[in-house]
Structure formats: C-alpha cells, structure tokens
C-alpha positions in Angstrom: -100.0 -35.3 131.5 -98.4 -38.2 129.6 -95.3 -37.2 127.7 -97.5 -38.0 124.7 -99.8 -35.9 125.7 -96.8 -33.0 126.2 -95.4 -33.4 122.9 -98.8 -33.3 121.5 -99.7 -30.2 123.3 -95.9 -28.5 122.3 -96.8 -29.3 118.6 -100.1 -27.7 118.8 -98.6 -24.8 120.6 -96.0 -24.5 117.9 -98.0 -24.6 115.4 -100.3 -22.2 116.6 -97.8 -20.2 117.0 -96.1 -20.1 113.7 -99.4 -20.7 111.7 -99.5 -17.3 109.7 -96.2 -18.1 108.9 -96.9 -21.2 107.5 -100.2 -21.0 106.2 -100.2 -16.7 105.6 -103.4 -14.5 106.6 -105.8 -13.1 104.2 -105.6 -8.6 104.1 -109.2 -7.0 104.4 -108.1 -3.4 103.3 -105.0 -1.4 102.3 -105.1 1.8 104.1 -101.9 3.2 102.6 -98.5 2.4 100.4 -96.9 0.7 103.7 -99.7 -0.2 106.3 -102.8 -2.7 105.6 -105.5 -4.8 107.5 -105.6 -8.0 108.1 -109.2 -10.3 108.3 -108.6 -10.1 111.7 -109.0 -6.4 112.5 -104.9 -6.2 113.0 -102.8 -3.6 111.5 -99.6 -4.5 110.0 -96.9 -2.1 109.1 -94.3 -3.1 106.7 -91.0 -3.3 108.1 -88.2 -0.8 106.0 -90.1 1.0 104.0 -91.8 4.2 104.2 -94.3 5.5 101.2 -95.6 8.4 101.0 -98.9 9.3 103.0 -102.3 9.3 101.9 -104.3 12.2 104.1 -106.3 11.2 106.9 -108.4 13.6 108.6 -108.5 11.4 111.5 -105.1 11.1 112.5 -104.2 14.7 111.2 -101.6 13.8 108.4 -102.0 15.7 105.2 -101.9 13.8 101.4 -98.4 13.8 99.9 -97.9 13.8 96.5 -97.7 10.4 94.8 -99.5 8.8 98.1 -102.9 7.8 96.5 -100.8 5.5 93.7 -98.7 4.3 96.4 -102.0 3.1 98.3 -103.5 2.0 94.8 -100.5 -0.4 93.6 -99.9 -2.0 97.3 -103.6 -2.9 97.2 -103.5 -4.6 93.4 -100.7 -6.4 95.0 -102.2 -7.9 98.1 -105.5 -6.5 98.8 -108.3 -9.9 99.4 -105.1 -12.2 99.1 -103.9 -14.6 101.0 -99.8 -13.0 102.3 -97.1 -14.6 104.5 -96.3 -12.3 107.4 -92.9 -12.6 108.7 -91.7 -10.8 111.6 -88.6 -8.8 112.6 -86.7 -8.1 115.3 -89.4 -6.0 116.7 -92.6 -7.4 116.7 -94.8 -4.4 117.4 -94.0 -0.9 116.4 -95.3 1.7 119.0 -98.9 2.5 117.6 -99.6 -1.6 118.2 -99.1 -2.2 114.9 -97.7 -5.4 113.8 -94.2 -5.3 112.1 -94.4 -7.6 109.1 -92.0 -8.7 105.5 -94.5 -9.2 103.5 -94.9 -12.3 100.5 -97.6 -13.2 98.6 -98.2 -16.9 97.8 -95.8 -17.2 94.6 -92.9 -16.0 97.0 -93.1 -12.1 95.3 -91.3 -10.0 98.7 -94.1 -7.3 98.6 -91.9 -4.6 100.7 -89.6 -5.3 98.3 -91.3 -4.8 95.5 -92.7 -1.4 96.7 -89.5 -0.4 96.9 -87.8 -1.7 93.6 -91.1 -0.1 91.2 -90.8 3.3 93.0 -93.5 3.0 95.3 -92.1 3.8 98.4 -88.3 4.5 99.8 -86.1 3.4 102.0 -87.1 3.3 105.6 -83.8 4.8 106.9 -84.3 6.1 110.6 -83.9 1.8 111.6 -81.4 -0.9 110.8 -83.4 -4.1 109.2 -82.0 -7.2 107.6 -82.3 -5.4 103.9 -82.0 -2.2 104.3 -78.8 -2.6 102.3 -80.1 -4.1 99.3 -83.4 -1.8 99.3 -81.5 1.2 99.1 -79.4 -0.2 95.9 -83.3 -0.9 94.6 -83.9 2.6 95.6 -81.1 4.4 93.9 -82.3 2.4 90.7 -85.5 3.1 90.7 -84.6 7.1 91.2 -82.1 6.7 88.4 -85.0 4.9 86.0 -88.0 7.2 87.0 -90.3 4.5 88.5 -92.9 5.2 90.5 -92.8 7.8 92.5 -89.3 9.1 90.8 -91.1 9.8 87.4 -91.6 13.2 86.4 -95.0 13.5 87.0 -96.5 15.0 90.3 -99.6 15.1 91.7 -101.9 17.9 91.3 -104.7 20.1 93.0 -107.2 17.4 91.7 -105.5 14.7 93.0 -105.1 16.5 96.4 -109.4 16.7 95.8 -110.1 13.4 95.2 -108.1 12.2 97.6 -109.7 14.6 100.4 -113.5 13.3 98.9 -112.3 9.5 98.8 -110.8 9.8 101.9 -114.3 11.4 102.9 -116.3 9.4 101.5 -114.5 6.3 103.6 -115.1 7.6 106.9 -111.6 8.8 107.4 
C-alpha cells in the first residue's frame, strides 16, 4: 500500500470511527427516563443519571412512581431525532449497553436536562465528569418542585395504565 493509500485508509478508519460523533444517530424508541434505542437495534444508557423505572414484566422490575413521565418527557425530547452520542470512560455498561452523554442537534445536553427539570437524579454509585454540577441541578430542582420533586405522586391508576401500556407493548 502506497502511503497515500494509508493515509486514505486511516482517514476512513477515523472517520468511521468517530462518525456518530460527528454526524449523531437517529433513536427508534424510548424505553424509559434514562435508556433508549437507537435505529440500529443498540441500547444506550445515559451515563449519570438514574430516573425512576417504568415496570417491565420482562425483566421483573416493578413501576415507580413518577417513572411513566420520566419515560414520556425523555421521549418528547429525543424520540425519532437525530442525538450526538458521546462516550465516557466506560464504553459499555455490563448488560451491553452503550454508555452515552447525550445532545440533540441545537447542542441541548439531554442527561442534563433530565436532571435539571426533575426528571431523573443523580446517578451517585459512579464518578463521571458532571456528577458535580448535576447534583447542584439536583438540589435545585428538589428545592423548586420540578418534576419528579413536585407534590404530586402517582396513583393506583397510573400504576394500571402503566401495567396495560406496558402490556399492550409486548413487555
């Protein structure tokens, strides 16, 4: 091979590489307040946060309260949109999911913003580059009643029509 050819083939490899980071990947389906689809059939987990679960039969985890709003706002954030995936220090986390800070086109920091409108907490067993500046987010968010904070909890219905949605999903 030429040394053309090589630094043609390095660019392509690069690129390829580094291509959902420069060009971002279009989600198929949210399945809850930190954990989406991609196109592509791959799962992505958002790195440092944690919201609260939506039940799923199939993997035995029950509803918690404020999970179905959770799942509802991350998917009128990026649900059929185009997002810019960038990793962490751990790629993978240990179900094979990928480990992602999450932006939307205009530069919005979707885990962030989860975070900051009360939509999910803090993910506090691991260190990760914001975990200082999400808890501050946090702690407002708490103190303001966002999200999650506000007074209102959910109730037996919304424990129903979870379990039916879920249901009537396949899950």
């Amino acid at each position: 091979m030429t040394r053309f050819g090589a630094a043609v083939f390095a660019v392509f490899v690069f690129v390829g590489a580094f291509a959902t980071v420069l060009f971002g990947e279009k989600v198929r389906y949210v399945i809850d307040g930190d954990t989406f689809i991609l196109e592509n059939n791959q799962r992505v987990r958002m790195i440092g946060i944690d919201a609260p679960e939506v039940g799923h039969r199939k993997y035995g985890k029950r509803a918690e309260p404020f999970g179905r709003e959770a799942r509802h706002y991350l998917k009128q954030l990026i649900e059929k949109k185009e997002v810019v995936l960038k990793p962490g220090e751990e790629p993978f986390d240990r179900f094979g999911r990928r480990l992602a800070y999450v932006y939307l086109e205009d530069g919005t920091f979707v885990n962030q913003k989860m975070v900051e409108d009360g939509y999910a907490e803090t993910f506090r067993a691991l260190s990760f580059s914001f975990k200082k500046g999400f808890q501050e987010l946090e702690r407002t968010a708490r103190t303001e009643k966002r999200g999650m904070w506000s007074e209102r909890t959910s109730t037996w219905h919304d424990s129903l029509y979870e379990f039916f949605a879920d249901l009537a999903r396949g899950h």
